[in-house]
N, C-alpha and C positions, 0 to 999 in steps of 0.2 A: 418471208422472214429475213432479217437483216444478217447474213454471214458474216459480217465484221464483230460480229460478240461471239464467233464463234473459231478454233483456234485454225488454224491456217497450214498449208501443205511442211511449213519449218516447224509447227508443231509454238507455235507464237500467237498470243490473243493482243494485237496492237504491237504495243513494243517490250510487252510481256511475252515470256514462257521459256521455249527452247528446251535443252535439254545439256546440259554441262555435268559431264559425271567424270572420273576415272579412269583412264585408258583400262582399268581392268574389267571394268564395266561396260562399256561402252559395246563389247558384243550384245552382252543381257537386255539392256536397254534398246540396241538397235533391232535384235528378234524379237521383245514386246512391239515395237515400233509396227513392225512390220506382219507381224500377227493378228495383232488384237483386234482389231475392223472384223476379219475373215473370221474368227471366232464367234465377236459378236453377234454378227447379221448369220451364223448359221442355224441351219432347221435346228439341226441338233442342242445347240446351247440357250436359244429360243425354246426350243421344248423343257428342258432342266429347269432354267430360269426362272420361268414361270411357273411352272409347276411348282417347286421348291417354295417362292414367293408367298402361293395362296395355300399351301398345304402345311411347309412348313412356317414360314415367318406370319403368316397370317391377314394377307393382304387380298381384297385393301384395306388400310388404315381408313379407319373415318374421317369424315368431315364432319365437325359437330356445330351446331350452333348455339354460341356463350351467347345466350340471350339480356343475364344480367350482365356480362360486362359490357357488351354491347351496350347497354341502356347507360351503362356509369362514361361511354365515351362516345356515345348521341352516333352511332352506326350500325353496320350489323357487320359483327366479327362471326365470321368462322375460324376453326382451330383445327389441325391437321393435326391429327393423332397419331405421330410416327413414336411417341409413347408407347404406345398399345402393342407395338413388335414385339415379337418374340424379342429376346434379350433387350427390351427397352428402349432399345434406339432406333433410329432412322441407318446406324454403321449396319446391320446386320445387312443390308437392301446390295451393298457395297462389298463385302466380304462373301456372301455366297456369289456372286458373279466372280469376283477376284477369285475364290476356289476351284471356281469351275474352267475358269482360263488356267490358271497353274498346271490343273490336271489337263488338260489339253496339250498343253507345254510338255507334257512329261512333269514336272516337278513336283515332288515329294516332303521335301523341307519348307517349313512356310515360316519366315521372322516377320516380326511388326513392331510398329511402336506403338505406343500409350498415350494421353494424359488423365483424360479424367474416368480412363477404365472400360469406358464403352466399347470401342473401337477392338481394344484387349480382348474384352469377353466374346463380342462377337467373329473375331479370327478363330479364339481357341475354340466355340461354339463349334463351327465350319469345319473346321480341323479334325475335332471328336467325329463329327458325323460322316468326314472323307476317309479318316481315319489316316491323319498327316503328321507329323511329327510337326510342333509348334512350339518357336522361341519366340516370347513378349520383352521388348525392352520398355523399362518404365523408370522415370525420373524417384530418386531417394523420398522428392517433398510427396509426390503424387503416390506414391506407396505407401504412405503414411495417411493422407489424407483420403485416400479411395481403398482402402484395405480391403473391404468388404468385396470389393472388383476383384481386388488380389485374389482372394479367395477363392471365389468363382472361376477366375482363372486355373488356378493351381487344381481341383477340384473337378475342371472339364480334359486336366492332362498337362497344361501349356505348363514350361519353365517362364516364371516370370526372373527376369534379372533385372534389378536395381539396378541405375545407373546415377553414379555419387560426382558427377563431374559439374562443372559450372552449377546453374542455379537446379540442376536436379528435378527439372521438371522437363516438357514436352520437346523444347528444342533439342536439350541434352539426351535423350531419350530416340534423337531420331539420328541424330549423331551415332550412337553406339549400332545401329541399326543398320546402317552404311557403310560402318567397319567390319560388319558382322558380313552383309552381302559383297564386302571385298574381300573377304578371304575364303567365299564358298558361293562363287559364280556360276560354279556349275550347275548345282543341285539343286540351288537355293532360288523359290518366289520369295519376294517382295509386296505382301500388301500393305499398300499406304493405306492410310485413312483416310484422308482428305483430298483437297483436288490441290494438291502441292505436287513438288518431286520436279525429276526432270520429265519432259513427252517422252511418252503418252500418258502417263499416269493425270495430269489435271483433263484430260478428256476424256479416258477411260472412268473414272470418278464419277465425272458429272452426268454421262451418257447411265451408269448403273442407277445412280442416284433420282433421275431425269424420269424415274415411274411415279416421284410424290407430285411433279407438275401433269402427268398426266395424267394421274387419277384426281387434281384436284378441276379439269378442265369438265371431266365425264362428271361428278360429285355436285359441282358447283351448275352443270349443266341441269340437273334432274333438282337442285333444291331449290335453284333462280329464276332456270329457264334462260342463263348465258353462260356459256365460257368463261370468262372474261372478269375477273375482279377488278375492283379501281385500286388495290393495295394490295400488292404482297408482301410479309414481314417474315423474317429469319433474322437470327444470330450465325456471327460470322466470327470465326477462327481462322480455321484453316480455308475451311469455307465448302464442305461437301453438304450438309445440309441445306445450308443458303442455296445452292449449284443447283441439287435436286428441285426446289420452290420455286425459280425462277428458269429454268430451262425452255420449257416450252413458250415462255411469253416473254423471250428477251428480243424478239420482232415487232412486239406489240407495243407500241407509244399509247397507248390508252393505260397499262396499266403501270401502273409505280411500283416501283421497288423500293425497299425501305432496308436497311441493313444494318446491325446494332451491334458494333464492336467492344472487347470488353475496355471500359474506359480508366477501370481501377480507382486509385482514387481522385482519378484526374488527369485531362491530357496535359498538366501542364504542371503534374507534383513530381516527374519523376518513377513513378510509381503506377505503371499501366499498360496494358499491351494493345494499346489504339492505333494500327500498325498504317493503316490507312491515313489518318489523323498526323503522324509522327514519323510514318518512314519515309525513307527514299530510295530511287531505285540503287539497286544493288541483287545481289546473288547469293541466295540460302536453299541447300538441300536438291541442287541443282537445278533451277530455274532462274531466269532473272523477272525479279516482281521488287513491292513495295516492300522496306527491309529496315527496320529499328535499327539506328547505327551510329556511332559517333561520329568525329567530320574524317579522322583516318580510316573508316571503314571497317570501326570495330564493332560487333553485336553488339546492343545492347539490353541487359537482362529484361523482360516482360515482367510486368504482375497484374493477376488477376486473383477475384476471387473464386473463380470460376477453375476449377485444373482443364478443363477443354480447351480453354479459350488463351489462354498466355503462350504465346505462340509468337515469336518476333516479326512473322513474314505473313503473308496472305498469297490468297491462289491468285495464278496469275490473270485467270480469267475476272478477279471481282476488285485488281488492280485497274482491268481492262474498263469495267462498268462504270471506277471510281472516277477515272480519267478521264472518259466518255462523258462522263455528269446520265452515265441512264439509271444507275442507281443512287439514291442518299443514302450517305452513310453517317450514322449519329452513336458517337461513343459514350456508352450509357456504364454511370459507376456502380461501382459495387453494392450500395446504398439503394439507388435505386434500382438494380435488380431484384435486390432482395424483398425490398417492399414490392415490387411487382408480382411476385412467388408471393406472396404473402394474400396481395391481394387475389390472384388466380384462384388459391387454395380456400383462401374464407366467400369467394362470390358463385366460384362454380364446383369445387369440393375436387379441384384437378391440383395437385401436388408436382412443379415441373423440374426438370433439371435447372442447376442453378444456370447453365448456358442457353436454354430455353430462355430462362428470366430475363437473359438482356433484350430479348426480342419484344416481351413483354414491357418492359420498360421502357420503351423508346413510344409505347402508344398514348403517353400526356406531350411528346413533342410535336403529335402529329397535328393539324387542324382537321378533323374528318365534317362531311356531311351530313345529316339524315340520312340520305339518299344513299353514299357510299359503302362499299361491300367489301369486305379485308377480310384475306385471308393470311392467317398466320400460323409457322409451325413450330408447336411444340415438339424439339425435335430428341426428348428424352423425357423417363420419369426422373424422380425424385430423390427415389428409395437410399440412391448413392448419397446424396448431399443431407442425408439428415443429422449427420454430430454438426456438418459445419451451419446448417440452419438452425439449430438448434442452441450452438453457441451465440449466434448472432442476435436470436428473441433474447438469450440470457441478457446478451451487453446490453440490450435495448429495450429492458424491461418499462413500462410504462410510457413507449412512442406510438403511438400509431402508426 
């Protein structure tokens, strides 16, 4: 396996990562640093882990085979049902690990951030079941538009707090969340969602995350008789989904990576959080990675229709991939996600998140084979996204 896609003793994937936080941080951060391996690899947290995974989350996820889509794009697609999770997502895989290190840690307090709710529900999930005291920070628009997430939240215990600043979704949301851990470094974990932040958090992520590539190596071994796909597909935000797909087979030059950022209405309207496509390096949320920004170095706002995926930064690990050329990465709009969900839902009766959809969408840019074998993760349901898919058939009544 090729260690260069993998983050290095600075806690850097290339000339990605690092770790830049707050002199007031910088203890919390350096005792995760220096923690979390020893945690990982113990019997102990090994025994929870998994256990917790197959009893509670429900693992493993399938590996199913879309026989008709397959047939509508001349392949054989398999679909990684990190759907199927207890709480819907592939976050849950990432938040019971992250729980189980806190309590390790001693910590009691657990804040997070938000955007398209998932991530939310599965801390305060974890939380209920630790029985943790849990603050959710969530952007004003993403409260609005994933209510039904709020709910759940509020309902499993978590304070959710609205965050009314900048564009009021996921960036601003993680901003208030690193205010919050600077004024209560003590007491207070930190789970991210994604494979962002400063080290060790994008390799703590990925390593949690890093069970959907190896259950899709055992899955695909017993449905194929290889390991080994010629395609692996995920949607990338922040990027712990994608991280989880591709872990175990970022040594492997036989298989491709494919990666489908939200493109919004376009890399080139203004209007999109195609950070890959659009950024440059610079420093968000304490890492240095790929970074939407003006030429003085000012953020600039994301949009997606996606609330997962607008996100001005990427993990620095899939900056590492993009830079590398070991992954393509193709920013797919809003338009065509949706029809991608659309089509998911009328050929195999599977209903995906709308951040699933970009992954889905990027498979008319692919040229596949007969022969070739994709595996792609649907890396949420749907249930969340039904006013906004449902406004969208309204505008688009009579399109295919």
């Amino acid at each position: 396996m090729n260690e260069n896609f993998f983050v290095d003793e600075r806690g850097y994937y290339g000339e990605f990562g690092g770790a830049y936080v707050p002199e007031i941080l910088h203890a919390c951060v350096e005792n995760l640093r220096r923690r979390y391996l020893e945690v990982l690899e113990s019997e102990a947290f090994r025994r929870d882990y998994d256990r917790l995974l197959r009893d509670y989350v429900g693992r493993p996820s399938p590996l199913y085979r879309a026989e008709r889509l397959g047939a509508k794009y001349g392949c054989r697609i398999y679909l990684k049902r990190e759907d199927l999770n207890h709480t819907g997502a592939h976050k849950i895989n990432n938040t019971i690990g992250q729980i189980l290190l806190a309590r390790a840690l001693g910590k009691r307090r657990i804040i997070a951030e938000t955007g398209a709710g998932q991530h939310g529900v599965a801390t305060a999930t974890v939380c209920a079941l630790m029985g943790m005291e849990c603050i959710v920070y969530m952007g004003e628009t993403d409260v609005r538009r994933q209510h039904v997430n709020v709910q759940k939240m509020q309902m499993l215990g978590a304070r959710v707090c609205p965050v009314t600043s900048g564009n009021k979704t996921l960036k601003d949301a993680t901003n208030e969340a690193i205010r919050d851990w600077c004024c209560h470094p003590g007491d207070t974990y930190y789970i991210i969602g994604s494979t962002v932040g400063p080290h060790p958090y994008p390799d703590l992520v990925a390593r949690l995350q890093s069970v959907i590539s190896a259950e899709i190596k055992k899955q695909l071994l017993e449905q194929e008789g290889r390991e080994c796909p010629d395609y692996l597909m995920a949607c990338v935000g922040g990027g712990s989904n994608a991280a989880g797909t591709v872990y175990h087979y970022l040594g492997d030059p036989r298989v491709k990576i494919v990666l489908a950022e939200a493109g919004g209405l376009g890399v080139d309207s203004g209007q999109t959080a195609a950070t890959i496509h659009c950024g440059r390096p610079g420093i968000i949320h304490g890492s240095r990675t790929l970074v939407m920004q003006t030429e003085d170095g000012q953020i600039t706002e994301p949009y997606s229709i996606s609330a997962g995926l607008d996100y001005p930064g990427i993990g620095p690990l899939h900056a590492c991939l993009a830079a590398r050329h070991r992954a393509e990465v193709l920013a797919v709009t809003d338009d065509e996600a949706m029809q991608a969900a659309m089509e998911l839902t009328r050929l195999e009766g599977i209903i995906p998140a709308i951040e699933s959809a970009h992954a889905l969408g990027a498979l008319p840019r692919v040229r596949f084979r007969p022969s070739d074998i994709v595996v792609l993760t649907v890396s949420g349901r749907g249930d969340k996204d039904m006013e906004t898919y449902i406004r969208w058939m309204n505008e688009h009544t009579g399109q295919k």
